[in-house]
Steps between C-alpha positions, in 0.01 A plus 500: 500500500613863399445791731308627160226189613182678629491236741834471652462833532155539665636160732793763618275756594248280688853421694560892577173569600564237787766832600172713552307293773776356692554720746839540694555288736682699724237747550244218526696326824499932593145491546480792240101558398570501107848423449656588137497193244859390369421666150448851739867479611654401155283779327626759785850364443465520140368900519826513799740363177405782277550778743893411539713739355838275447635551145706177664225263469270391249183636601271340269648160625477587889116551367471180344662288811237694721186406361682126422712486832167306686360293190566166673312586811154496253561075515656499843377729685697788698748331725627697763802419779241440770321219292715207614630429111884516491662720197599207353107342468395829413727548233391139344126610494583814355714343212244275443237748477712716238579154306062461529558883362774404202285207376158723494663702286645279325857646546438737291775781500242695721474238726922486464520842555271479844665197625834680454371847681339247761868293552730831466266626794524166723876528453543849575841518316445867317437770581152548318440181729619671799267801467218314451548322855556813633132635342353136610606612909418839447163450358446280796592729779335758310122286498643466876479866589153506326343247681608636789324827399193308398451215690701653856692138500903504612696348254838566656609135352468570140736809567752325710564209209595745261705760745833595312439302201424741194800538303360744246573873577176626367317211641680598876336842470181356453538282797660740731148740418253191572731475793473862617116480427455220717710672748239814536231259461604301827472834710 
């Protein structure tokens, strides 16, 4: 099957709208009321990607790994640290699920091109790779500080996981202001 097949295509989608309902699980085990979906964060990261200003990095490719960087979790589901899997398990579902991925589309150099923004991401050798962690922790503590606002939970764990982590200088500015926003909010 060719990524040009109606079906293989419409088979792929019916996979990424799984992204849309399933919501994150760390905000789920929060008690948060709504909690964001996994597509949410990826979209969020994806608009975070185009607002970097890094003639360094290829922009357009941090984009691409953003809205791609989650694709397994639509077959297995979003695994965090707390969920008794080990790295190693969760890294064999989520292989599996892009292989499920691959042969829906028929590896078509689409699907190629995903699998390869998917695996540069999971190996976080470049630096496009290494910006788009940073944006995945960001956008994280950033949903943090809004459910805080919105739903007056304490979610001082999802900020201590990712304390001095962000290598990106732009990315560190936007942290250190979600920071200093949560600081006036906590008076």
């Amino acid at each position: 099957m060719s990524v040009n097949s109606a079906s293989s295509v419409i088979d792929f989608l019916s996979i990424v709208e799984r992204l849309k309902r399933t919501k994150r699980t760390g905000w789920v085990n929060s008690g948060i009321k709504a909690p964001e979906s996994i597509a949410d964060h990826m979209y969020r990261m994806g608009i975070m990607a185009m607002l970097i200003d890094d003639a360094a990095l290829d922009r357009t490719k941090c984009v691409k790994m953003a809205i791609v960087h989650d694709l397994a979790e639509a077959l297995v589901g979003d695994i965090t640290p707390f969920d008794g899997v080990s790295k190693e398990k969760k890294r064999e579902l989520e292989l599996a699920g892009m292989q499920q991925i691959m042969d829906t589309l028929g590896h078509s150099a689409q699907a190629l091109e995903i699998n390869a923004l998917w695996q540069e991401y999971e190996d976080d050798a470049t630096a496009e790779a290494h910006l788009v962690h940073d944006l995945d922790k960001c956008e994280m503590i950033q949903q943090a500080l809004e459910y805080e606002q919105s739903d007056d939970a304490q979610l001082d764990s999802f900020f201590a996981t990712t304390k001095g982590i962000f290598r990106h200088p732009q990315v560190q500015a936007w942290v250190d202001e979600i920071y200093r926003r949560r600081q006036q909010q906590l008076r």
